[in-house]
N, C-alpha and C positions, 0 to 999 in steps of 0.2 A: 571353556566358555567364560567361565568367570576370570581366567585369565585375560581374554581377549580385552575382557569391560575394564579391567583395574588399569592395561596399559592406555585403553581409547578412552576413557574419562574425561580428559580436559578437551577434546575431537567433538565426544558428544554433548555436553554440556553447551560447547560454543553452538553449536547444531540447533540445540533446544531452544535458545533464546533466541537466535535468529528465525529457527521460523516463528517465534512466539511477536517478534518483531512482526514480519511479514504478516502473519495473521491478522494482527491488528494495524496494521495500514489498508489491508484490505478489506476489513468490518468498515471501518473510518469512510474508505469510499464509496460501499454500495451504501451505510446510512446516511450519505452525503447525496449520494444520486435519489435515493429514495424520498428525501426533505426537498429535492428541487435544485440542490446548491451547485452550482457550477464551478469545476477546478481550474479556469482558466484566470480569475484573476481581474474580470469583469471590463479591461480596458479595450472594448471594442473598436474605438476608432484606431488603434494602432496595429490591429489584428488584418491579417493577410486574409483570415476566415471571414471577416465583417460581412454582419448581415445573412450572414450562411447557417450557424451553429443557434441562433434566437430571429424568433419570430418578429421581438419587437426592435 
C-alpha cells in the first residue's frame, strides 16, 4: 500500500487541488444563486433568452 502512494503521489496531489478547485467554483455559484446574482452577464437585449430568464 504504502508502495502504491510513494509511486501515485504527484497523481494525487494533482487530484486534490483540482477538486479543491471545483469545490470552490461550486460554493461560488450556489452563494451567488442564493444572493440573487445572476451568471449570465446581465446583457439582455443581446440574449436569445430575452425576457425569458427575468421577470423585469
Amino acid at each position: 500500500m504504502l508502495d502504491w502512494l510513494s509511486h501515485n503521489i504527484g497523481n494525487i496531489l494533482v487530484l486534490i487541488v483540482l477538486l479543491c478547485i471545483i469545490a470552490g467554483a461550486v460554493f461560488v455559484m450556489i452563494r451567488d444563486k442564493r444572493k440573487g446574482k445572476s451568471s449570465c452577464g446581465g446583457n439582455c437585449a443581446g440574449c436569445a433568452m430575452n425576457g425569458k430568464c427575468n421577470k423585469s
